[in-house]
N, C-alpha and C positions, 0 to 999 in steps of 0.2 A: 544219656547223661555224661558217659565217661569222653566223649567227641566233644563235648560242648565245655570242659574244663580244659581237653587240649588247646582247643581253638584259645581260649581264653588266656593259659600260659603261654600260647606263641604269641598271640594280641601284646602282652605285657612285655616279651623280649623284643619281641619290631617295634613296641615303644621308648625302649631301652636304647635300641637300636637308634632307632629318627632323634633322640633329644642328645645322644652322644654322650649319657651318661650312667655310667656303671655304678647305681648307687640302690640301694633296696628303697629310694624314696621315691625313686624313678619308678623300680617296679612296681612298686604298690599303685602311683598315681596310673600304668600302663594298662593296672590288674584292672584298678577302676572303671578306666575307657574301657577294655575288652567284656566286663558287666555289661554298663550301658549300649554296646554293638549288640554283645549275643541279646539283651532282651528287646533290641529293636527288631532282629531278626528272629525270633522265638519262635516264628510262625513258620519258618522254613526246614524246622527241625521234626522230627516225628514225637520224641519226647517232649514234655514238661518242663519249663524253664529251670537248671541245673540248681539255683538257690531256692528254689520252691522247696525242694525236695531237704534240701544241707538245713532251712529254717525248720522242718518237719520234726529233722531228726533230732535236733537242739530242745525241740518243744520236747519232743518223748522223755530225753536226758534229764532236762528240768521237773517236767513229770513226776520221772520217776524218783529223784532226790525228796521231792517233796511228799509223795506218797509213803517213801522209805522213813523221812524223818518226824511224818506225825504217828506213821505204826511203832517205828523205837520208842517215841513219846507214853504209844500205849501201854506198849511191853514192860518199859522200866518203871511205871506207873505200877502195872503189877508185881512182878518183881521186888520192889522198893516197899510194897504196900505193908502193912504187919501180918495178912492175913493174905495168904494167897488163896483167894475165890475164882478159881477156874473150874470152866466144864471143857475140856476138850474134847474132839471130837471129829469127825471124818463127813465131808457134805460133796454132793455133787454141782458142777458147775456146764452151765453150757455156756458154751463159745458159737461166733459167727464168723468168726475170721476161716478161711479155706489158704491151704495150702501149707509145706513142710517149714517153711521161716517163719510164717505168720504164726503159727501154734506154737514153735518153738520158745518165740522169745515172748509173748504170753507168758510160756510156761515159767520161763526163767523171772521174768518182770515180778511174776507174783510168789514165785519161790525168793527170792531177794526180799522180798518186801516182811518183813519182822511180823510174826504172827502168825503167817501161813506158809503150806510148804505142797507144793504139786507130787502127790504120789502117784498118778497113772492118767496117762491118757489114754480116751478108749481108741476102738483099732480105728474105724471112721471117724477120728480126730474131730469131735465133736461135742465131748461130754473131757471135764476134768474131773478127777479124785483128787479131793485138797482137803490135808488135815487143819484145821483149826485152832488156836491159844483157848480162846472162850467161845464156845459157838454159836450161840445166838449174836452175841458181836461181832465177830470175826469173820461170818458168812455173811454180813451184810456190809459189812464193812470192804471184802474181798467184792462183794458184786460189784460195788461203786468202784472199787477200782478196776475193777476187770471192765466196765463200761468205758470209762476214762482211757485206761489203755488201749482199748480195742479200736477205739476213734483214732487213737494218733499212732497206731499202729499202722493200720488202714490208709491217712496220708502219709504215711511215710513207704509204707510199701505199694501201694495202687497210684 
């Protein structure tokens, strides 16, 4: 991936170059042409087309804002409420994702996200400890995201 954005920034200066103009309107149209080269040529690379991957991560971002701001929605819901009715509480989670990045940011996605909070992972990085706001919600609510995450985790690191 990181060869295929080079190629891509020298593509946009030799276009800079050939139209004899030093303007960022130049390069952006130069940036354009060097897309459209690198994904006629895609097949010649070992990697995955370099914006497969840059869309992937954009989706995870969006994701994750949105997963964030209907958990706060929940949160402040209880919080705000007259009566706070909570069971809090400690559940275990399994994961399918393999390796030290992949669990990591799992871990962090669903620590960020209002409601739950990753207390340990186990040593075969396969089972989470996450404590809970209200548990019966909040663990099923954490699965669905932990599914969702785990998907765009997966394209964005494999």
């Amino acid at each position: 991936m990181p060869i295929q954005v080079l190629i891509n920034l020298f593509i946009a200066f030799l276009w800079m170059f050939f139209q004899d103009e030093w303007s960022i309107l130049s390069f952006i149209g130069g940036y354009f042409v060097g897309i459209i080269v690198l994904f006629m040529m895609r097949r010649f690379f070992p990697t995955n087309f370099y914006l497969k991957r840059i869309l992937s991560i954009i989706n995870l971002f969006l994701l994750f804002i949105s997963e964030a701001i209907s958990s706060s929605i929940y949160v402040i819901r209880q919080v705000i409420g007259p009566k706070i009715d909570i069971t809090p509480g400690i559940f275990k989670l399994e994961t399918e994702l393999e390796g030290d990045m992949e669990i990591t940011l799992l871990a962090l996605l669903l620590t960020l996200t209002p409601g739950s909070v990753v207390m340990e992972v186990s040593h075969d990085n396969k089972f989470f400890y996450l404590h809970g706001l209200n548990l019966p919600e909040s663990e099923h609510a954490v699965i669905q995201s932990k599914l969702k995450y785990e998907k765009a985790i997966k394209e964005v690191t494999r």
